[in-house]
N, C-alpha and C positions, 0 to 999 in steps of 0.2 A: 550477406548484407547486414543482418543483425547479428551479432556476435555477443551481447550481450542486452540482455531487457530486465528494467526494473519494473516488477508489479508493484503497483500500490492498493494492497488489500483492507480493507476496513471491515470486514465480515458482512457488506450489505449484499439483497441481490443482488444488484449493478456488477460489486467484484465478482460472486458465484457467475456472473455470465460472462463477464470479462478474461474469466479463468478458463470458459472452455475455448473462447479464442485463443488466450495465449497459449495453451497446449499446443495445439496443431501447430499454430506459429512457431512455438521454440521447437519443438520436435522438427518441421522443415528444416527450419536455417538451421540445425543442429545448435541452438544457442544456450547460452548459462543463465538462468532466469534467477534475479533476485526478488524475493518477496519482502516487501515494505510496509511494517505497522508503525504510526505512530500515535499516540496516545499522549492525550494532557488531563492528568487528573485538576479537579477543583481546586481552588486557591484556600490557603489552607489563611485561618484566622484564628484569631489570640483565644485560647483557650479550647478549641477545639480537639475532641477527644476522640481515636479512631483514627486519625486522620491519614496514621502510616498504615493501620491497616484496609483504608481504603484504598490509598498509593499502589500497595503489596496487588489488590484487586486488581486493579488498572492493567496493572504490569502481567499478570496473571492470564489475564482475558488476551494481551493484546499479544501472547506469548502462545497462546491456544489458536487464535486466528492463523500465526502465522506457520504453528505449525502445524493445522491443517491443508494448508495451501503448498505446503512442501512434502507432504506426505503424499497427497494427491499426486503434483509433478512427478516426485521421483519413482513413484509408479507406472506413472508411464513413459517412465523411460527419459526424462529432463533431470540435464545436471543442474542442480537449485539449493540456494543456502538460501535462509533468512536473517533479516536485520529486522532489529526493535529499537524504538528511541523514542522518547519522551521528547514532545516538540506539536508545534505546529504542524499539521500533517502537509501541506503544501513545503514548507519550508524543509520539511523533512522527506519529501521524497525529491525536490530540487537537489538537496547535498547530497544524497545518498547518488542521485544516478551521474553530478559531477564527479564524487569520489572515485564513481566506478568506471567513470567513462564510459554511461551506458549509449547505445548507437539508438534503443527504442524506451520510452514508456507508455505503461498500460494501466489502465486504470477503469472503473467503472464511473459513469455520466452524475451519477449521487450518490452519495453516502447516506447515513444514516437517522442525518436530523432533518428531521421537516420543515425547519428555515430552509430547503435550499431552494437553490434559482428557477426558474420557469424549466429553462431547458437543459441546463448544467447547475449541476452543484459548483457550490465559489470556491472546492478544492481544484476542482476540473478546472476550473475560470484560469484560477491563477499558475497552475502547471503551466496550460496551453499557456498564456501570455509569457512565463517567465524560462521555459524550459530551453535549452539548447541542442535539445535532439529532436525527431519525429516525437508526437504523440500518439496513441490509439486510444482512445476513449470510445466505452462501449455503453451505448445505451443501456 
């Protein structure tokens, strides 16, 4: 039924539990799990010094997340690659599971900034509204 699921990991708990659902789940339906970081460093302004090597950071961190979560999988036994992209993290895990033609996405209920919503984070919010396949969103 699912032949391929996109993870959208952000390093928060939420992903860390979302993770050991989707194990079991990919490991049943024998499925290819893509793990999804997106990151948006700050907006860079005139004169600002560091700025690439704050970028370099970003990219660093979100390059670590993901391959924790792929080291994890392929341990236990899930065929899994990861993608990173600079982007809006809703927007970027929308493209990634059209590109892929994903059948499931999974994701954790918040992320990591304390703006978020009562009961969803506004990543969640807007996958579920805008997504094309099942979601799983894990508390």
């Amino acid at each position: 039924m699912f032949r391929k699921i996109v993870f959208a990991n952000d390093g928060s708990p939420a992903a860390d539990r979302a993770l050991f659902y989707l194990e079991h789940l990919a490991r049943e339906e024998d499925a290819e799990v893509i793990v999804v970081h997106a990151y948006e460093p700050p907006k860079r302004y005139a004169g600002q010094e560091g700025y690439d090597a704050l970028v370099e950071a970003y990219e660093r961190l979100a390059h670590e997340i993901v391959d924790e979560a792929v080291e994890h999988l392929s341990q236990a036994g899930v065929s899994v690659r990861g993608v990173v992209r600079e982007g809006p993290a809703a927007r970027v895990i929308l493209g990634v599971a059209q590109e892929e033609k994903a059948s499931l996405i999974v994701l954790g209920s918040r992320g990591p900034s304390s703006a978020a919503e009562l009961l969803l984070g506004s990543v969640s919010m807007e996958v579920l509204r805008f997504a094309q396949c099942p979601v799983l969103v894990v508390p």
